[in-house]
GUMITI-479574 format. One line per field, with one value per residue (C-alpha): residue in one letter; x, y, z negated. Coordinates in pm, 1 decimal. Last residue first. Example, Ala and Ser with C-alpha at 12.3 -4.5 7.8 and 13.67 -1.06 7.14 Angstrom:
BEGIN
resn	[s | a]
x	[1367.0 | 1230.0]
y	[-106.0 | -450.0]
z	[-714.0 | -780.0]
***
This chain:
BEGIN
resn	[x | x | x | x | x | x | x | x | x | x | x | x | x | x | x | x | x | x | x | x | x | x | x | x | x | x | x | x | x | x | x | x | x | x | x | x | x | x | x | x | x | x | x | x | x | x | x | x | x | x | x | x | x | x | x | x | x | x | x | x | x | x | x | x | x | x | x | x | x | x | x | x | x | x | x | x | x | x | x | x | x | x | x | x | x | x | x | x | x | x | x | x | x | x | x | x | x | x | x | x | x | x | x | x | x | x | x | x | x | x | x | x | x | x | x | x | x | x | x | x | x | x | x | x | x | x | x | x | x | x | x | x | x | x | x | x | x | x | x | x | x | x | x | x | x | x | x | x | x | x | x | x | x | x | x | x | x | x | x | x | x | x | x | x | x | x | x | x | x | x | x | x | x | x | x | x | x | x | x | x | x | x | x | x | x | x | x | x | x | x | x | x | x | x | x | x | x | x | x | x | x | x]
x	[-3199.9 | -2952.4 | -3005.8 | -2678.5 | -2813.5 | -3028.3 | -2680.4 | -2485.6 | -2736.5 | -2748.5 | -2346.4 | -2358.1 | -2608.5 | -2364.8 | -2085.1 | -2197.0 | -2388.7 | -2636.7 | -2511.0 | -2453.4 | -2545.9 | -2638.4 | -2655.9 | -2880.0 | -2856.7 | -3130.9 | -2933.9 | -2609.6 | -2372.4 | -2178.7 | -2207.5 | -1839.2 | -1708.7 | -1458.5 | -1706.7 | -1926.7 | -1622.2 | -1469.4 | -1799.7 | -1823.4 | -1486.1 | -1476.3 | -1781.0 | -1690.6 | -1314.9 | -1342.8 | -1700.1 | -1656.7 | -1597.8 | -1818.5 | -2090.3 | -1911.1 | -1751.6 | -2124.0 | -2201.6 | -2292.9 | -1966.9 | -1817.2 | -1533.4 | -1236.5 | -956.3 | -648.1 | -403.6 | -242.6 | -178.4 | 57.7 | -50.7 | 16.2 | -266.7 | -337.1 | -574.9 | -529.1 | -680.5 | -665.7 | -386.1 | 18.8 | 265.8 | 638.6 | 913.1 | 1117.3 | 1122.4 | 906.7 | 654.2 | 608.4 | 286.6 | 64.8 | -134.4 | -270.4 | -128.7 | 201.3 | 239.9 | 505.4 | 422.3 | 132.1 | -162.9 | -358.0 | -224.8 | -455.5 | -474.5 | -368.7 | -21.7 | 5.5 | -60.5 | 189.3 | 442.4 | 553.2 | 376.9 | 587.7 | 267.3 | 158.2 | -39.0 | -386.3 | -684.4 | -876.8 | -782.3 | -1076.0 | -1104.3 | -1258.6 | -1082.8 | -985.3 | -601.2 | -608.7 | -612.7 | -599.5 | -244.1 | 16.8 | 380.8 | 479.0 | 344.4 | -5.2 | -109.1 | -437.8 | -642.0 | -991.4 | -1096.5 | -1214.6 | -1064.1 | -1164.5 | -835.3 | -833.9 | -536.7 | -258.2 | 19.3 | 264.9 | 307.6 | 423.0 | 225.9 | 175.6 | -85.8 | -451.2 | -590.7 | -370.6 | -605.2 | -524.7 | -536.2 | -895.6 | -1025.4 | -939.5 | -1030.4 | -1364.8 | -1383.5 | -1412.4 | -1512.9 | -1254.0 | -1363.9 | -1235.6 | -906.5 | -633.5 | -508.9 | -167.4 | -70.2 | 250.3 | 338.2 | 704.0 | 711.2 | 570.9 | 698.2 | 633.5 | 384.0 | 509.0 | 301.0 | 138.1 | -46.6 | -345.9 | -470.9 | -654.6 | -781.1 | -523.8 | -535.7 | -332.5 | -46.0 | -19.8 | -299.9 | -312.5 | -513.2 | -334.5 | -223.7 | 20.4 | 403.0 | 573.7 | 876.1 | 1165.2]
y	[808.8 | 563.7 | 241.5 | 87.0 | -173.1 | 149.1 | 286.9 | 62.9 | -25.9 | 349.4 | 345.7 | -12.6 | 177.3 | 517.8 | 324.6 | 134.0 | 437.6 | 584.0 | 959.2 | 1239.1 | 1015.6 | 1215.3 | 1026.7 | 1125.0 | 1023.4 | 813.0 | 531.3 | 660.9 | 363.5 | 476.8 | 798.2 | 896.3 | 1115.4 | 809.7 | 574.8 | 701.4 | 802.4 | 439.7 | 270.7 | 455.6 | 354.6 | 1.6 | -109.3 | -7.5 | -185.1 | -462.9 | -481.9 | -590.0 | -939.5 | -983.4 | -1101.5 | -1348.6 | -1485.5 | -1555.9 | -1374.7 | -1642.7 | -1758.7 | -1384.0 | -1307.8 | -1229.4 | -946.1 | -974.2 | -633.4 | -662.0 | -1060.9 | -1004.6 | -1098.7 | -1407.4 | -1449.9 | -1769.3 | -1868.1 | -1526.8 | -1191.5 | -1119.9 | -865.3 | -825.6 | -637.6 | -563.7 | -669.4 | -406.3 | -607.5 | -340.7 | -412.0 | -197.2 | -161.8 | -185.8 | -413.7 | -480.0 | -120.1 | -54.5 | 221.9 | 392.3 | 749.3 | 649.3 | 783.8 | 479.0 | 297.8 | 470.2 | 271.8 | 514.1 | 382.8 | 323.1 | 690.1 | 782.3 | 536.6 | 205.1 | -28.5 | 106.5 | 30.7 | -325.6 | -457.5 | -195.8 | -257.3 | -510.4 | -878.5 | -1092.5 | -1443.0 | -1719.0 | -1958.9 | -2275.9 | -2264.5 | -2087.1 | -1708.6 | -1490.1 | -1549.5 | -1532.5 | -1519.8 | -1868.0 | -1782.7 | -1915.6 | -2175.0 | -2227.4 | -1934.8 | -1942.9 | -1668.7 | -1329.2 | -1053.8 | -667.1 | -558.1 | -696.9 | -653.2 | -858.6 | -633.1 | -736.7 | -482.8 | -147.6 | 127.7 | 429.3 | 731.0 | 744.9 | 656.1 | 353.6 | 104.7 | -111.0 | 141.3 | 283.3 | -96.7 | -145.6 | 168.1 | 74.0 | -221.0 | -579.2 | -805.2 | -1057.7 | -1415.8 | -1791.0 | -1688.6 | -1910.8 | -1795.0 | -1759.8 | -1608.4 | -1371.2 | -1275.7 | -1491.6 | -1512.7 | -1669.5 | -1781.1 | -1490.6 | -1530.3 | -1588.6 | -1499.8 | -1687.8 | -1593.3 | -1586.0 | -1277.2 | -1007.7 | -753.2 | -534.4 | -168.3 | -106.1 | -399.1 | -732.3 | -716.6 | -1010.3 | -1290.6 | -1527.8 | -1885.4 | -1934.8 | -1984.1 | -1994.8 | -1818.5 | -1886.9]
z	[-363.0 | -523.8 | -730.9 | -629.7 | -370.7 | -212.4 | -187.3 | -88.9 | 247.0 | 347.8 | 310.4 | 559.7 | 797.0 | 837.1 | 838.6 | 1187.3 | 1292.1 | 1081.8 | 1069.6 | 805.6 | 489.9 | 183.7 | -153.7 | -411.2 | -806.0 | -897.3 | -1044.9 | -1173.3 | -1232.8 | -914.9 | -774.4 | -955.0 | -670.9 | -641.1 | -668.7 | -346.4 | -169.1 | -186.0 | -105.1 | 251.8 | 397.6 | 166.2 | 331.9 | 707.1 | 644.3 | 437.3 | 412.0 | 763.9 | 694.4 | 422.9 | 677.7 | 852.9 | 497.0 | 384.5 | 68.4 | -239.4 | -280.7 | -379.6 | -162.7 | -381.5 | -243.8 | -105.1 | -69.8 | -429.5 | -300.7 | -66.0 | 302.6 | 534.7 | 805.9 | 964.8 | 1302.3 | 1442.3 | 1530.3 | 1204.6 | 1206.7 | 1322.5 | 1130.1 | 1286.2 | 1096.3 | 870.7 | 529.8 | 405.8 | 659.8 | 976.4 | 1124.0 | 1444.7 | 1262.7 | 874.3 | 836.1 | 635.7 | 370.1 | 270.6 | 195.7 | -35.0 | 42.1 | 155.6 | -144.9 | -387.0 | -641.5 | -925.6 | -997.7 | -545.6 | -532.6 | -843.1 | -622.9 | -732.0 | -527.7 | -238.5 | 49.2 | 198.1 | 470.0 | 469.3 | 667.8 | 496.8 | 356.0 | 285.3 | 6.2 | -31.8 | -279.7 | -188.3 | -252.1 | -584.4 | -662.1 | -979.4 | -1053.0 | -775.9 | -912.0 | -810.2 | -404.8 | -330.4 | -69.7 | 163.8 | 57.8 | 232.5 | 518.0 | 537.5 | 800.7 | 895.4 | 977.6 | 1319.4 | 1634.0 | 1729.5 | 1913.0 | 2204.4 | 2271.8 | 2001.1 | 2015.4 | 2148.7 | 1985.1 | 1872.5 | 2223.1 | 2271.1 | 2432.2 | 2189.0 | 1889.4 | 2011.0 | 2027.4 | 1661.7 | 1560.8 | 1689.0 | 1409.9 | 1550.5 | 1238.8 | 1180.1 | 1070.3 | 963.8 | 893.9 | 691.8 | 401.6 | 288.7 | -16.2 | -117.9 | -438.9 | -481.5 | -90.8 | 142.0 | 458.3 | 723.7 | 1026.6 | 1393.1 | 1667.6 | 1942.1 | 2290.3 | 2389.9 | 2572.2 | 2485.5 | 2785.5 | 2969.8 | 2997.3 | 2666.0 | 2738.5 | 2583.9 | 2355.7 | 2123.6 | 2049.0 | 1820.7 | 1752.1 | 1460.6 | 1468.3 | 1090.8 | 970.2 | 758.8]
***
């Protein structure tokens, strides 16, 4: 069963967004719903429409930088209740099962499915936040804290979690001082600056 919800999506890649509707999956056993208030525009998000990193599929809904508020949980969902904010970022789903998905890193894994321009393990076609409603499981939501405004969380999911990732995985984090190079202040290059002063680093 499958619900229709209104979407901007690109229909070919010299064309500009149209509107247009999709269908979003029922839930399943550890799947929520949440309905999208914001999704940031990342340039990969432009690149894949205009299909500079390779074809794609039309008609395809862009936006992997999304935040909204949980409007139904599957039976297995713990952690989340209709009304809490929440974001979804760039990745859909991956095996789960995998040493990579054991050590959460689901990017690696060999079966992983992009917020768009994807392929789910059910074999339909992925579509982003370019929409009113978004359907995701809930290893790939995360909580919004109520005291950061859903606008500006929006790209933490994507820019944030691009220059936060390195920082903890080279193990930056919970060492005030330490010093933190940053080739670049473009869009990641501002957000890592940002991290790092909030982390105590030089």
């Amino acid at each position: 069963m499958t619900t229709n919800v209104a979407a901007y999506q690109a229909v070919a890649s010299d064309a500009p967004l149209e509107k247009g509707t999709i269908e979003r999956r029922d839930l399943r056993p550890d799947d929520i719903r949440i309905e999208i208030e914001f999704a940031g525009i990342c340039h990969s998000d432009i690149h894949t429409v205009r299909e500079e990193w390779g074809p794609i599929e039309f008609p395809m809904v862009p936006g992997h930088e999304i935040t909204g508020v949980v409007t139904k949980a599957g039976r297995n969902v713990t952690g989340f209740r209709v009304g809490d904010r929440v974001g979804v970022g760039c990745i859909a789903a991956s095996c789960l099962d995998c040493d990579r998905c054991r050590r959460s890193e689901e990017n690696y894994c060999d079966r992983v499915a992009l917020t768009y321009n994807g392929v789910f393990w059910d074999g339909s076609v992925t579509y982003g936040g370019y929409s009113r409603a978004l359907v995701a499981d809930k290893r790939f939501v995360v909580r919004v804290p109520d005291a950061l405004p859903l606008d500006a969380a929006a790209p933490l999911l994507c820019a944030g979690v691009t220059v936060y990732s390195p920082m903890k995985h080279h193990g930056m984090l919970g060492h005030p001082g330490a010093s933190l190079g940053v080739v670049g202040l473009g869009g990641l290059g501002h957000v890592a600056v940002k991290l790092a002063k909030a982390f105590g680093l030089r």
